[in-house]
Short mmCIF file of the C-alpha atoms (twelve columns), coordinates in Angstrom:
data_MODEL
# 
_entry.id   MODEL 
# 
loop_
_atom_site.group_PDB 
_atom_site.id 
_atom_site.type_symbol 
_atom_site.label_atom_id 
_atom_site.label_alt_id 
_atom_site.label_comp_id 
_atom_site.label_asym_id 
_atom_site.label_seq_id 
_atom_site.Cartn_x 
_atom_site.Cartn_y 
_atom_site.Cartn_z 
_atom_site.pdbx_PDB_model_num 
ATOM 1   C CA . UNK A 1   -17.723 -19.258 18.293  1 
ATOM 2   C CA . UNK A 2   -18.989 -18.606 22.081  1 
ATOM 3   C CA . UNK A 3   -20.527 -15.801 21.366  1 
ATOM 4   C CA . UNK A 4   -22.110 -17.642 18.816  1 
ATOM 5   C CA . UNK A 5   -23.715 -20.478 20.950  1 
ATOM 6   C CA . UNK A 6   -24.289 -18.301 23.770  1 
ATOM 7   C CA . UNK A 7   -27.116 -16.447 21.075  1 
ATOM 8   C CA . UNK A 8   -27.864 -19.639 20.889  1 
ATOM 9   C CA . UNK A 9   -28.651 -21.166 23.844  1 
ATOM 10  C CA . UNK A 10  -29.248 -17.882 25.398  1 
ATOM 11  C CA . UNK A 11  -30.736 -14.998 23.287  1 
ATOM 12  C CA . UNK A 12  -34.289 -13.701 22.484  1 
ATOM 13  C CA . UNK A 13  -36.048 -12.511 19.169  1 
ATOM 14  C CA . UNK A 14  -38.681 -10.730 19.301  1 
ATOM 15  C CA . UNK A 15  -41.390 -11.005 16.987  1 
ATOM 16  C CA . UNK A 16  -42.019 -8.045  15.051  1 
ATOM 17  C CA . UNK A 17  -45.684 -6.728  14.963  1 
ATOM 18  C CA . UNK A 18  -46.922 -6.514  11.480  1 
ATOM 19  C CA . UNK A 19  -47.847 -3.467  9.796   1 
ATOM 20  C CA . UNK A 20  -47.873 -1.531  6.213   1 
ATOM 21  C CA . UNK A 21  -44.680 0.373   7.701   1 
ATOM 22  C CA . UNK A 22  -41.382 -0.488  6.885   1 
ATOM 23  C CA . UNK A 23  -37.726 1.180   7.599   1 
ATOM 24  C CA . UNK A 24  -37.170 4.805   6.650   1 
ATOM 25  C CA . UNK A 25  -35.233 3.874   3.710   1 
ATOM 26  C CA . UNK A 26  -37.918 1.279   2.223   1 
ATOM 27  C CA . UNK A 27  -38.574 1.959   -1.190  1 
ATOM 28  C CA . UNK A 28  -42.560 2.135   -0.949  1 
ATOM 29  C CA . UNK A 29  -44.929 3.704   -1.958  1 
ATOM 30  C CA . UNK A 30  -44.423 6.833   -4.276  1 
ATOM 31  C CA . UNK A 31  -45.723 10.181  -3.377  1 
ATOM 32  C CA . UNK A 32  -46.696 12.894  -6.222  1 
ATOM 33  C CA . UNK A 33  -46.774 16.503  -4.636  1 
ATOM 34  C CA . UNK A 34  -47.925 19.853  -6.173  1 
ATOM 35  C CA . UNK A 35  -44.554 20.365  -8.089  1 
ATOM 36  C CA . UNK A 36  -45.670 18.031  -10.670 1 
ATOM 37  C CA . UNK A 37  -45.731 19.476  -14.237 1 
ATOM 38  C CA . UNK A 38  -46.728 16.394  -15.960 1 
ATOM 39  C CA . UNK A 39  -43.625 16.203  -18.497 1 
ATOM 40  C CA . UNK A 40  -43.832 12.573  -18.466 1 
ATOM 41  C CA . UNK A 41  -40.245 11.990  -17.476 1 
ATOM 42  C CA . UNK A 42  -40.594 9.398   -14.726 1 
ATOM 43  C CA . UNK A 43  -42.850 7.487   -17.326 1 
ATOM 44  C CA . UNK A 44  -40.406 7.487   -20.127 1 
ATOM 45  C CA . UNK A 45  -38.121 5.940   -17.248 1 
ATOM 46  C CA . UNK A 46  -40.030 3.393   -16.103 1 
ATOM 47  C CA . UNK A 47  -38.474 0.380   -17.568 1 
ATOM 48  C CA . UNK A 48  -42.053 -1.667  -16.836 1 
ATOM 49  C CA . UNK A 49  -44.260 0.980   -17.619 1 
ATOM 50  C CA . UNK A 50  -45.935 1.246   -14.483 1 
ATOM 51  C CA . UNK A 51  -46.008 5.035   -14.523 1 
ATOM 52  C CA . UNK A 52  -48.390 7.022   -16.435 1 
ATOM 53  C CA . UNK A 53  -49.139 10.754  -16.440 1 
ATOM 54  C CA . UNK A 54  -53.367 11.836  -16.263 1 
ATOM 55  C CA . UNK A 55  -54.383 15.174  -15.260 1 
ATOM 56  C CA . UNK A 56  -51.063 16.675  -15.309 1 
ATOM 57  C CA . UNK A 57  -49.776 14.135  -12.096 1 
ATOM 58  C CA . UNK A 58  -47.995 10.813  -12.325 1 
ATOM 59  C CA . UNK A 59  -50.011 7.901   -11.664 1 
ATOM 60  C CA . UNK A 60  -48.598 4.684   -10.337 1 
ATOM 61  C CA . UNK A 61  -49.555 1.255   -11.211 1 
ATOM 62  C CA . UNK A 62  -48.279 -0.991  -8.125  1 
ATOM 63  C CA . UNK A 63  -49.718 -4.232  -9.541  1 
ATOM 64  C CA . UNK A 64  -46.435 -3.600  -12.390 1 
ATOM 65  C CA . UNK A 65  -44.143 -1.387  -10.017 1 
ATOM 66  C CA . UNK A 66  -40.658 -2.553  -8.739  1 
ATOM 67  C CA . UNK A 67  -40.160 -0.211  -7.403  1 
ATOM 68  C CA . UNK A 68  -36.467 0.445   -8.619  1 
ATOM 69  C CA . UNK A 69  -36.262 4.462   -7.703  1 
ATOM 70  C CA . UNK A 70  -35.681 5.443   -11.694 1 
ATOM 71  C CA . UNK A 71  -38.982 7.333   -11.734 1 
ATOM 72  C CA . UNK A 72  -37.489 9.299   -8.641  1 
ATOM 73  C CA . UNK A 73  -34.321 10.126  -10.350 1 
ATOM 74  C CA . UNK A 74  -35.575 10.969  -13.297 1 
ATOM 75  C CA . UNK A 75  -38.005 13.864  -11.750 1 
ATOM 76  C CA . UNK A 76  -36.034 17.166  -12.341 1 
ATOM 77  C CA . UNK A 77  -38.933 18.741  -10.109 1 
ATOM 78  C CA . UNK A 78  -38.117 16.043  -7.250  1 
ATOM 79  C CA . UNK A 79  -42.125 16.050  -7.015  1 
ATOM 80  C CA . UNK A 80  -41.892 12.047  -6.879  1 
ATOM 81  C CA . UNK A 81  -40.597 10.678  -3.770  1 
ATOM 82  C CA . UNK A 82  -40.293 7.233   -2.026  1 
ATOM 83  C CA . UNK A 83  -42.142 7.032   1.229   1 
ATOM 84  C CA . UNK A 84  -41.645 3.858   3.906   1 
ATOM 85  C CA . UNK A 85  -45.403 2.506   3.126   1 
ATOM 86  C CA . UNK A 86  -45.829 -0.673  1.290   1 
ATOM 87  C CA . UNK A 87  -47.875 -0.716  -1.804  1 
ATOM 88  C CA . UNK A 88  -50.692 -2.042  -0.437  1 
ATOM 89  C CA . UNK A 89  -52.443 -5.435  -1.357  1 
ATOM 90  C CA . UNK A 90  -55.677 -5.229  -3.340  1 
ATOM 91  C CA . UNK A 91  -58.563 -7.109  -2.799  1 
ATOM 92  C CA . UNK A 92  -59.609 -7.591  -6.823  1 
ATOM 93  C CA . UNK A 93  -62.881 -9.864  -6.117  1 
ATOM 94  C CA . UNK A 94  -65.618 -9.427  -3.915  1 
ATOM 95  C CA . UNK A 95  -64.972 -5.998  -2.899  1 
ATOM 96  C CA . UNK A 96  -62.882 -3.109  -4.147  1 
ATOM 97  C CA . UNK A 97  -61.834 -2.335  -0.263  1 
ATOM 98  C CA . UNK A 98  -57.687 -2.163  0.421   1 
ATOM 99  C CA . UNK A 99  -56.601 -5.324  2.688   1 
ATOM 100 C CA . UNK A 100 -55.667 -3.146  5.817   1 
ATOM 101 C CA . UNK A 101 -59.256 -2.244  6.379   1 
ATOM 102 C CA . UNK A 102 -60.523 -6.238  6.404   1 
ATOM 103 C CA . UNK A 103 -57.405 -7.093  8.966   1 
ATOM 104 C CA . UNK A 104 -59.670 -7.685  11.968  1 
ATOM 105 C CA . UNK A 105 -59.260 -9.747  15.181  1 
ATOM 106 C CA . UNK A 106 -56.339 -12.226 14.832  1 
ATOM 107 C CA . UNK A 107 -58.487 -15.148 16.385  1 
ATOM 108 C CA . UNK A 108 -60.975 -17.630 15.074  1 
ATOM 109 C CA . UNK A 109 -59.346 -18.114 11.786  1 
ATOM 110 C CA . UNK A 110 -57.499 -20.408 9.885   1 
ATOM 111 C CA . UNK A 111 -55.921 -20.859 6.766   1 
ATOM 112 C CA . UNK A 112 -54.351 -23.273 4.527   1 
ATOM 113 C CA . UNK A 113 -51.924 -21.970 1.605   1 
ATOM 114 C CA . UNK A 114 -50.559 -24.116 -1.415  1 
ATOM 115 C CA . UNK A 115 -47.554 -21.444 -3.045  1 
ATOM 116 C CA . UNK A 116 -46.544 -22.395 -6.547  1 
ATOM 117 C CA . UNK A 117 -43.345 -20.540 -8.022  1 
ATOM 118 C CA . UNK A 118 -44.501 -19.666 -11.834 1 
ATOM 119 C CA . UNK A 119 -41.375 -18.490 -12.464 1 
ATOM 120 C CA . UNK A 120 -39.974 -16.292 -10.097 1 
ATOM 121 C CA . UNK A 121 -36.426 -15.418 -9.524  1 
ATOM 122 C CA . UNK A 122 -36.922 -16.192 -5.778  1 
ATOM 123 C CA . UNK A 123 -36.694 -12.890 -4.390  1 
ATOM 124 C CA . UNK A 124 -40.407 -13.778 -3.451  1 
ATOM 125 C CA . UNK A 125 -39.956 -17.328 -2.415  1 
ATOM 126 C CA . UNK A 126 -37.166 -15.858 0.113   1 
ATOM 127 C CA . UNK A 127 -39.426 -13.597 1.476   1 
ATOM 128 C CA . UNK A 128 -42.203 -16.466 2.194   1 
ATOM 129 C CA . UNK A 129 -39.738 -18.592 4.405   1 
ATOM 130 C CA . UNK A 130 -38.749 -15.596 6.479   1 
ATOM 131 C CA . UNK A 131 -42.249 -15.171 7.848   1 
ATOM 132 C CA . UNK A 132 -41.631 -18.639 9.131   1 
ATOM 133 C CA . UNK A 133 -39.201 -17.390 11.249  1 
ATOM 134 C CA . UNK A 134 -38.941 -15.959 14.883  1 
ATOM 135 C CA . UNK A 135 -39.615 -12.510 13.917  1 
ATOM 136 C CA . UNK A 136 -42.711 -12.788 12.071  1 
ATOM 137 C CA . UNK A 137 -43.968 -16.099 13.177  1 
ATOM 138 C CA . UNK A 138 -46.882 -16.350 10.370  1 
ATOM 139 C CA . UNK A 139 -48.254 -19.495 12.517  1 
ATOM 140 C CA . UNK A 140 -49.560 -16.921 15.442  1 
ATOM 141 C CA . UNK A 141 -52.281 -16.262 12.499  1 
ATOM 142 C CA . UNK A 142 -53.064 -19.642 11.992  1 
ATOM 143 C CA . UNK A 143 -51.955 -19.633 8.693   1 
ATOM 144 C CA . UNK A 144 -49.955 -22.166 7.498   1 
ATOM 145 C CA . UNK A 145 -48.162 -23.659 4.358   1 
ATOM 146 C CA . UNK A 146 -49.187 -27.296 2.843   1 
ATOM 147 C CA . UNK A 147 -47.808 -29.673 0.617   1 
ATOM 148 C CA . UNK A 148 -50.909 -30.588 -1.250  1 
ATOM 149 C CA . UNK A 149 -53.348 -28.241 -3.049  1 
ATOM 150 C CA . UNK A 150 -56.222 -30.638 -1.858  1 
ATOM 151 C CA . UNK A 151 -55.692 -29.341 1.732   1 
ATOM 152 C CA . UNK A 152 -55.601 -25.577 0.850   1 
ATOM 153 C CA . UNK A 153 -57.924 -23.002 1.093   1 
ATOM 154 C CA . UNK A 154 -55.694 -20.367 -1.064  1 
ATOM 155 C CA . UNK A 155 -52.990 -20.530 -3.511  1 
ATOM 156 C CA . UNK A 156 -50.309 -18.419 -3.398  1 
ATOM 157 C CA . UNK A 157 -48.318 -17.745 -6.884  1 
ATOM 158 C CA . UNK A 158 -45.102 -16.024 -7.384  1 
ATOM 159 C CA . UNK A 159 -43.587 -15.743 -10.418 1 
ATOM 160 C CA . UNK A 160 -44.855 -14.226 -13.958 1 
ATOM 161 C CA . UNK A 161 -46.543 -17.491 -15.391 1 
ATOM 162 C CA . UNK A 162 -44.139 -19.531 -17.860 1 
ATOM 163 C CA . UNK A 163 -45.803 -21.576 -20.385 1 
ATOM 164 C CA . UNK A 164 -43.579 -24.618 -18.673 1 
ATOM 165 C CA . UNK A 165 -45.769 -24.137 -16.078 1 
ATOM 166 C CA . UNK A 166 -48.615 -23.019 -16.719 1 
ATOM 167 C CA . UNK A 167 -50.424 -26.183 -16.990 1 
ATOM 168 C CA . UNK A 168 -49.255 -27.171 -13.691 1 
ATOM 169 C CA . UNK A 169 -51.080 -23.839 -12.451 1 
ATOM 170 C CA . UNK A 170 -54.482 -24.711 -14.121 1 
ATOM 171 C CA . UNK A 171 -53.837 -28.386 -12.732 1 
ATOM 172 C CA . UNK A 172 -53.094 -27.277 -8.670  1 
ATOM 173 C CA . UNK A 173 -56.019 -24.906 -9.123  1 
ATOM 174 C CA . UNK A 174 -58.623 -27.414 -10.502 1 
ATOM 175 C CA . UNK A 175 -57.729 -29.509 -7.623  1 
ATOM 176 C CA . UNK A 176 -58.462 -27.485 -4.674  1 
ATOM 177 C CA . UNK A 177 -61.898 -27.722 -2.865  1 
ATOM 178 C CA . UNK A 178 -63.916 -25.094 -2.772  1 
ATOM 179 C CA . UNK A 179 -63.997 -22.326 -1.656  1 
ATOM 180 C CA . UNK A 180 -61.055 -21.251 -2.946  1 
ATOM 181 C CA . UNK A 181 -58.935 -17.973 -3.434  1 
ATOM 182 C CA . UNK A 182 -56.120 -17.283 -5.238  1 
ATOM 183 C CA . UNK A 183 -53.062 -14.582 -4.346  1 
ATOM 184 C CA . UNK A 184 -51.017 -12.794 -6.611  1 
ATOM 185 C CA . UNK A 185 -47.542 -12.596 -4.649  1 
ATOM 186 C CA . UNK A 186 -44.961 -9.614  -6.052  1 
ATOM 187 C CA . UNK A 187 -44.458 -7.675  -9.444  1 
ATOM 188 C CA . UNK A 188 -44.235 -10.432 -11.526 1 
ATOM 189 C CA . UNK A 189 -47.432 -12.813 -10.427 1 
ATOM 190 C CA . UNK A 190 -49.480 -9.523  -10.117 1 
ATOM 191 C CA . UNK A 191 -48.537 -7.430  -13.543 1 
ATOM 192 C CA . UNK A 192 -46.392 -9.772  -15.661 1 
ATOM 193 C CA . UNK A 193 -44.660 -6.776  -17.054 1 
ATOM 194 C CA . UNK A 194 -41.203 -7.419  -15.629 1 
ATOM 195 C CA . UNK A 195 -39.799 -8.818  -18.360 1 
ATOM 196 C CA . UNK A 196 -41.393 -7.839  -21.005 1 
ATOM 197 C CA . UNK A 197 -43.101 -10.052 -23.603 1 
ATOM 198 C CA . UNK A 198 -41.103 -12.649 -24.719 1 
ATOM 199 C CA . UNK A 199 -41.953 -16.384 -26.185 1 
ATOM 200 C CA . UNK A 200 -41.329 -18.292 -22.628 1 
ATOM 201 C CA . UNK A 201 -43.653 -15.955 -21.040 1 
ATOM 202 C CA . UNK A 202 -47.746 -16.052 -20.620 1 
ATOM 203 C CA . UNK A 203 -48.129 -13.556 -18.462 1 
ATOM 204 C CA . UNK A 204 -49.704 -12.569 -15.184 1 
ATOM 205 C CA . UNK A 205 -51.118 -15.010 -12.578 1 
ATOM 206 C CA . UNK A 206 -54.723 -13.169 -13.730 1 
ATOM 207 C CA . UNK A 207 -54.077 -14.570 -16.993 1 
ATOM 208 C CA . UNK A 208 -54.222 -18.305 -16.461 1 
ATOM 209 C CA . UNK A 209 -56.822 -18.634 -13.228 1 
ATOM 210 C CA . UNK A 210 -59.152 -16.445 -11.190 1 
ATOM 211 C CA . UNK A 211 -57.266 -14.106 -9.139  1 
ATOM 212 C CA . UNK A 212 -58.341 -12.467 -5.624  1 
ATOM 213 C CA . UNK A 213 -55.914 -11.034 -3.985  1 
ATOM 214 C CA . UNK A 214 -52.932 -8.873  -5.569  1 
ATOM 215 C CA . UNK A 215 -49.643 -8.243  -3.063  1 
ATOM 216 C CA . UNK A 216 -47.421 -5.729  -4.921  1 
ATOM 217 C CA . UNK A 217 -44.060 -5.243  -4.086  1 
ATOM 218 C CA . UNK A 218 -40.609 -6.746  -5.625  1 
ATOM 219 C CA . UNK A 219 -40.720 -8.581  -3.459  1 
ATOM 220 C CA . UNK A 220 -43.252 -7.528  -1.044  1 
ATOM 221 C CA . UNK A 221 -41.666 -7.737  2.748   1 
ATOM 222 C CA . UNK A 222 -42.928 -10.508 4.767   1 
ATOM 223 C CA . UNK A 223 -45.357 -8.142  6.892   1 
ATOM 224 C CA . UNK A 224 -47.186 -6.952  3.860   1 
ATOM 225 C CA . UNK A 225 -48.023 -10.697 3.111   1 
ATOM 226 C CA . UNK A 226 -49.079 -11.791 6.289   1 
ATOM 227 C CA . UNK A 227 -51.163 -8.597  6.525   1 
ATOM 228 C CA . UNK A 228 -52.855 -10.152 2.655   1 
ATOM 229 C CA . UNK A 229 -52.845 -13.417 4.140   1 
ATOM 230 C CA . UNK A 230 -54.583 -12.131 7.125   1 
ATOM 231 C CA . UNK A 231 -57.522 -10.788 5.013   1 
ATOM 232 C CA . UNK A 232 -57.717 -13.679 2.630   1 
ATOM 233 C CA . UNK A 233 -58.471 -15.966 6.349   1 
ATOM 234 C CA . UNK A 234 -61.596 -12.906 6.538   1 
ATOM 235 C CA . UNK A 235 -62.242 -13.236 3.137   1 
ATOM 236 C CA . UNK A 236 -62.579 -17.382 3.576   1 
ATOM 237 C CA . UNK A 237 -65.057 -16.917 6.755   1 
ATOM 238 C CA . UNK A 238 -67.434 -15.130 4.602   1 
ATOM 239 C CA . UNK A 239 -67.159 -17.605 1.726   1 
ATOM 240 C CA . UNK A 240 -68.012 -20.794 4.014   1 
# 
């Protein structure tokens, strides 16, 4: 217990600077070498068919990936690997251009986000209050969370869409001001695949309203968001 409140009263965190890199056992992106023979294994595997073999090499769809490691195991050749990159976020409107190369100076910008869970299993949601915290500190950015969608700028939406809720999702949309973006946050918001088709599903966020910004991952770490969130503040400038 005094170890405790001396952390406390005492200790220091330091904030962590953002980047695409995570620790060396991250499951990130995949990697495809030259001992590929294009037997289709890891796509048989893939339990949300987010691998695909073209040209006799696996191709990865990150929008549907989570990134679960069965492709991996199921490569005789070990020609698939894991490396510590996140997937990175793509910017679907506007420009085809990945979201590290519009991260530019971290002053002069502010933004607003409304997040609406879909229908997530939280895994995302968790990940959204930890870049609240001392080690990430998302406010440094001048981005900040609101209660209202009338005082956002961007809505954030985890989840695959549930026909519970989708009407809610077309409603906190039509209510924003313009401009307005939208961000697809994890697996589930960005590809819908996750579980499958079912009756209490729609589908992806892209399904019910205009999406701009895609952050794959399940779930994607907190750095990789701010990193998105960081380019949708660039993407708002140029809008305005």
């Amino acid at each position: 217990m005094l170890k405790m409140l001396e952390a406390i009263f005492h200790g220091k965190i330091a904030t962590e600077n953002i980047d695409t890199t995570g620790h060396k056992r991250l499951r990130g992106q995949l990697q495809c070498d030259g001992g590929c023979d294009g037997c289709g294994a890891c796509a048989a595997a893939c339990p949300v068919g987010a691998v695909s073999v073209a040209d006799g090499k696996a191709k990865i769809d990150y929008s549907k990936c989570v990134f679960c490691g069965r492709c991996v195991e199921a490569c005789a050749r070990k020609a698939l690997v894991h490396t510590n990159h996140d997937a990175l976020a793509q910017i679907l409107a506007d420009s085809a251009v990945e979201v590290s190369e519009a991260v530019t100076a971290k002053l002069g910008r502010s933004l607003h986000v409304r997040h609406l869970d879909a229908g997530s299993c939280n895994a995302c949601d968790f990940e959204l209050g930890a870049m609240s915290n001392p080690v990430y500190d998302l406010h440094r950015y001048g981005i900040a969370f609101v209660a209202s969608p009338r005082h956002a700028d961007m809505l954030m939406v985890t989840g695959v869409v549930t026909r519970n809720l989708e009407q809610a999702l077309r409603m906190t949309y039509d209510a924003m001001p313009e401009p307005k973006m939208v961000m697809a946050c994890g697996a589930c918001a960005c590809g819908g695949e996750t579980y499958g088709s079912t009756y209490a599903v729609v589908g992806r966020a892209a399904d019910v309203v205009p999406v701009d910004i895609a952050v794959p991952g399940c779930p994607p770490r907190p750095a990789a968001i701010i990193v998105a969130l960081c380019a949708a503040a660039d993407m708002l400038k140029e809008r305005m």
